[in-house]
N, C-alpha and C positions, 0 to 999 in steps of 0.2 A: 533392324532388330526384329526377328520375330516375337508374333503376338503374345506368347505362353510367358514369355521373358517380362514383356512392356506390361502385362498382365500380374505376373509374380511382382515388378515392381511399384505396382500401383497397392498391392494389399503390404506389401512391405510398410512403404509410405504411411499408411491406416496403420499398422501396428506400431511404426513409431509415433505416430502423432497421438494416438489413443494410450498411451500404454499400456494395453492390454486388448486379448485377443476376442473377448468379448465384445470388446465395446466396438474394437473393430470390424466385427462381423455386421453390429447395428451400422456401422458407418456406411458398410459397402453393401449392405443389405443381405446379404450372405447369412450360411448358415456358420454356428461355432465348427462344425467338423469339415465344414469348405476351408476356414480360415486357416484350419490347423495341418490338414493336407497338405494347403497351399504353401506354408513353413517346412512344412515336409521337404517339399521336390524345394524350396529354396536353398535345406540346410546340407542340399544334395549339392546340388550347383552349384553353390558359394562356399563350400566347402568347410561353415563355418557354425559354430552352434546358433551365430543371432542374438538368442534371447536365452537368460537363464533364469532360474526362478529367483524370487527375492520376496519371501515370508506370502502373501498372497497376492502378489503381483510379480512384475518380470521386469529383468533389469537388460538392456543392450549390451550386446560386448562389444569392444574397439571397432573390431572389423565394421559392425554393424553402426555403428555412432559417425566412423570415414565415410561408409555408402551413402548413409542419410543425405551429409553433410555434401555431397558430391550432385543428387539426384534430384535433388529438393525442386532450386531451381527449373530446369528443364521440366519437370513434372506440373510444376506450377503452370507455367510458359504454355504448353501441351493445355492444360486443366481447359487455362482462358480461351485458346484458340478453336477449341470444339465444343464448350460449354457457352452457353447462355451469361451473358454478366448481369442480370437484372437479377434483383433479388425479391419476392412478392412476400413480404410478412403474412400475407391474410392465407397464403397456401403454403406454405411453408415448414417444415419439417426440421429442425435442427435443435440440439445440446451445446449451447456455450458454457465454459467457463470460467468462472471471472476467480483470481487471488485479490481478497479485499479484507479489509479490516470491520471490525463490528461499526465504528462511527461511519464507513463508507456506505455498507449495509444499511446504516439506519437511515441514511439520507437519501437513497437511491432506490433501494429494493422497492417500497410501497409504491412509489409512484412507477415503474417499471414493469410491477406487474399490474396495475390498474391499463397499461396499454397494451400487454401483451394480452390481457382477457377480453380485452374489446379490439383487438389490431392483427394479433400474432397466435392464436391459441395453440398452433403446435409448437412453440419456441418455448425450449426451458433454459433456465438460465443457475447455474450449480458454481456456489462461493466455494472455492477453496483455500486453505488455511493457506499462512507464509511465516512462518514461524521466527526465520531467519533472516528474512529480508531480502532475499535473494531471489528479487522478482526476475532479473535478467533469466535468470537458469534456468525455473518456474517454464518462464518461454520457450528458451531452448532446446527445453525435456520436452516441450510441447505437452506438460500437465494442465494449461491455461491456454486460452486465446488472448486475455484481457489480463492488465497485475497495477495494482499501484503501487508507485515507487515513491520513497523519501531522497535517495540517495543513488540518484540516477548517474552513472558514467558513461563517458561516450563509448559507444559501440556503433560498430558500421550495422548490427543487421537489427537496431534494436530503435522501432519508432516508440517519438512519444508526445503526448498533449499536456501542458500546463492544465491545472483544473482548480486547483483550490491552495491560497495558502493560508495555512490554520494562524490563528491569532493565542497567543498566550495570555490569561488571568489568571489571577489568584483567586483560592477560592476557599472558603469558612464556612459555619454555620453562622447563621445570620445572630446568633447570641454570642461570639466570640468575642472576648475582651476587646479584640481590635476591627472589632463591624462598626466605623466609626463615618465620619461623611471623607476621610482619605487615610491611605494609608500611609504613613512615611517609610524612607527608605529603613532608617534606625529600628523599627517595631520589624520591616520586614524582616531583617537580619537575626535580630535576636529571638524571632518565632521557632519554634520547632517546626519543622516541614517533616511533610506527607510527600513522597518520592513515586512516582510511577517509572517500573525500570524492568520491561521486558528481557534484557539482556542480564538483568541480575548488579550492574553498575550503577553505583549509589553516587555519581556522579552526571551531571545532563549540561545541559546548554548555559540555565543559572548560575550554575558555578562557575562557569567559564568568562564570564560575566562579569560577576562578584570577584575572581581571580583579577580579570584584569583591571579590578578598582581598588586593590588593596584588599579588599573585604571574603568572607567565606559566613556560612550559613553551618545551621545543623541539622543532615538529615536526620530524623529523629526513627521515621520509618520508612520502608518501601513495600510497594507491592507492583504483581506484575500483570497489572488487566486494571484500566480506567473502570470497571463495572464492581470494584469493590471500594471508590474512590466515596464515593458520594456516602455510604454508612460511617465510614469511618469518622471523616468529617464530622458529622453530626453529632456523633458520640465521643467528641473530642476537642481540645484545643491546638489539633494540629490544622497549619493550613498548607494548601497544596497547588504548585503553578502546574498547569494544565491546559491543553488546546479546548478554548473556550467551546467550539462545535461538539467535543464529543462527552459534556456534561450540560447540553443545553437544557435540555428535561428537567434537572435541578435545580438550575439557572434563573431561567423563564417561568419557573413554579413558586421560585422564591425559597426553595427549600435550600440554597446555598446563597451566600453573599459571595458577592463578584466585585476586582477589583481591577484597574490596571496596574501591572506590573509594576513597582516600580524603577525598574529597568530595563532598558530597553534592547530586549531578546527577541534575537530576528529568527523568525520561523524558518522551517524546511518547506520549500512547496511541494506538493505533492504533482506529480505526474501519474496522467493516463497511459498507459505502456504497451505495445502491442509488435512481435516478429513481423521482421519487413516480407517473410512470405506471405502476408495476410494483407499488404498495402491495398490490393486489387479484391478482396473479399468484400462482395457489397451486405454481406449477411451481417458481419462484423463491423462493418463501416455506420451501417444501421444502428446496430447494438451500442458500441461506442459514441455515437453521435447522442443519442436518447442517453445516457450514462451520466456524461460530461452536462449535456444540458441541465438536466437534475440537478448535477451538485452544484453546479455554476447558480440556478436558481435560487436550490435550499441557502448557497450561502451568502448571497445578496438579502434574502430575508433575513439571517443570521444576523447580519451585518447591523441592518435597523432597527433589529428588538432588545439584542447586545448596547446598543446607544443607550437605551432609555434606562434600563438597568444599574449600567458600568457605572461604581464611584472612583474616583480619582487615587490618583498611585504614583504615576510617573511625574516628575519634577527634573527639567531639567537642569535646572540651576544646582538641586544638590549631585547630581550626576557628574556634572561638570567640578563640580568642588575637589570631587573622589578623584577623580579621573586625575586634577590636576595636583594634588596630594600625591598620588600615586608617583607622577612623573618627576615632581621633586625626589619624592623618597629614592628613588630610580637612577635621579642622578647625583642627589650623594652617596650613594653605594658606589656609582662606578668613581667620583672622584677618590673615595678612600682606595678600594682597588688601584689606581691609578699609584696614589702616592704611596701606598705600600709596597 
C-alpha cells in the first residue's frame, strides 16, 4: 500500500470515530483545511461522496460505514504494533466520551474529576445524552468511547462490565397518610402512583408484577426525568417506585419517606459498555476502571445508609397468598374452558 493511501485511511478512521471534521483534525493534530483536503483526494479515489451534511454535523454513506467496517481492525492491529501501549495520565492529552444518565453523573463525575485535577489535568471527560437507549449504536457511530446499558444484547463486537444493580423503593412525603412503620401490599395498591416513563409508557416493571398476582395499581401521573420526582411527591399524596440510588439526596435528607416495595421487583443491572476496538486502549481501560470503581463504591455506601432509613413493605407471606389465588383462579378458567 502506498503511504498517501495508508495515510488518507488513517484520517478517514478520525473522521469516523469523531463525527466530524473538526474534531478530527484536534484528533490527528492537523489543521481543519488539511482534514478537508484530505476528504478531498478521498472522494476522488473512492469515488464516493463519504460524508454528507446532516443539520450541523455529517452523516456516512453506505460505502463509507462497509470501509469503516472493513478497516477498523487492521488499523487498530497497525495502531498497537508501532505505538507505545502505556498510557501516562499525568502527560496526557485526550477527550473521552461517556453516554450516561444524570444518576451515573451524580455518582461518578465528582469524584472523577477530583483525580483527574490532581492525576490527569489534560484528560477531559464529555457526558453525552442517550435518549433512546441505544447504547450499542452510540458505540458503533463511535459518538462515545464508554455508554451504560439497561438492556444489554449479545453482540460479538460489544464489551461489557456489570457495575451496579439499582434497588427499587417506594417513596412519599414523610406526612403521607401512609408514612407509617410498613407498608402493606393492600394500601400499596390502592395508592395513586407517581409513574416515571421516559419512553412516554404508563406501564413499567410494577405492573408486570401486580399482573402476575391478579392485582393492577393506578397510575395516576407520569413524568419523564427522575429530577421532577422529588416536588411532586411533596406536594402530594401520590407515591412513587423508584431506583432508590437516583433519589438518594431526598432519601438521606429525610425530605422523602422510603419504603420497601412491597413486591418483589427484580431490577435491570446496569452495565459498563465499551467497542471491542478499544479492548487494547489503555487510556480507556484507565477511564473505565476509575468509573466502575466509583459506582461500585458510591453504591456500597448506598447500600448501608439505605438500611438504616428503609421501613418495611415486602411480606412474603401475603405475596405468596396472591400468587397462589392467582394460580387457583388460573386453573378454574382453564377447567371451564376445558368443559365448554
Amino acid at each position: 500500500m502506498r503511504s498517501h493511501d495508508l495515510n488518507l485511511l488513517m484520517i478517514f478512521d478520525a473522521i469516523m470515530t469523531e463525527g466530524a471534521i473538526t474534531r478530527a483534525a484536534d484528533r490527528l493534530a492537523m489543521t481543519q483545511p488539511a482534514v478537508s483536503n484530505a476528504l478531498s483526494r478521498m472522494r476522488t479515489a473512492w469515488k464516493d461522496e463519504l460524508f454528507v451534511k446532516d443539520g450541523r454535523g455529517i452523516q456516512p454513506t453506505s460505502y463509507a460505514k462497509n470501509l469503516w467496517s472493513q478497516i477498523q481492525s487492521p488499523l487498530s492491529q497497525l495502531e498497537n504494533a508501532v505505538s507505545p501501549t502505556e498510557f501516562d495520565p499525568s502527560t496526557a492529552k485526550r477527550t473521552f466520551r461517556v453516554s450516561a444518565t444524570d444518576s451515573i453523573i451524580s455518582m461518578a463525575w465528582g469524584p472523577l474529576r477530583q483525580v483527574i485535577e490532581k492525576q490527569a489535568p489534560g484528560i477531559n471527560v464529555y457526558a453525552i445524552p442517550n435518549l433512546n437507549m441505544d447504547s450499542d449504536q452510540i458505540l458503533k457511530d463511535a459518538e462515545a468511547e464508554l455508554a451504560f446499558s439497561k438492556h444489554l444484547k449479545p453482540d460479538p463486537v460489544i464489551r461489557s462490565e456489570h457495575v451496579l444493580d439499582p434497588r427499587y423503593v417506594v417513596l412519599m412525603r414523610p406526612e403521607h397518610p401512609l408514612a407509617k412503620e410498613e407498608l402493606t401490599l393492600e394500601d400499596f395498591v390502592n395508592a395513586e402512583h407517581l409513574l416515571v416513563s421516559i419512553s412516554g409508557d404508563v406501564t413499567g416493571p410494577t405492573d408486570q408484577v401486580l399482573t402476575n398476582m391478579g392485582l393492577s395499581r393506578r397510575v395516576a401521573m407520569s413524568v419523564n426525568s427522575f429530577s421532577n420526582v422529588p416536588e411532586l411527591l411533596k406536594e402530594s399524596n401520590l407515591i412513587c417506585v423508584a431506583p432508590s440510588v437516583v433519589l438518594e439526596k431526598e432519601i438521606f435528607s429525610g425530605e422523602l419517606a422510603v419504603f420497601e416495595t412491597p413486591i418483589d421487583i427484580v431490577s435491570t443491572p446496569l452495565s459498563l459498555i465499551w467497542h471491542k476496538r478499544q479492548d487494547h486502549d489503555p487510556g480507556l481501560t484507565w477511564l473505565r476502571q476509575l468509573i466502575a470503581g466509583f459506582i461500585l463504591e458510591r453504591a456500597n455506601h448506598h447500600e448501608v445508609m439505605l438500611s438504616k432509613c428503609c421501613r418495611k413493605g415486602y411480606c412474603e407471606e401475603t405475596v405468596r397468598k396472591y400468587m397462589q389465588q392467582r394460580g387457583e383462579c388460573q386453573t378454574n378458567v382453564a377447567a371451564l374452558d376445558t368443559a365448554g
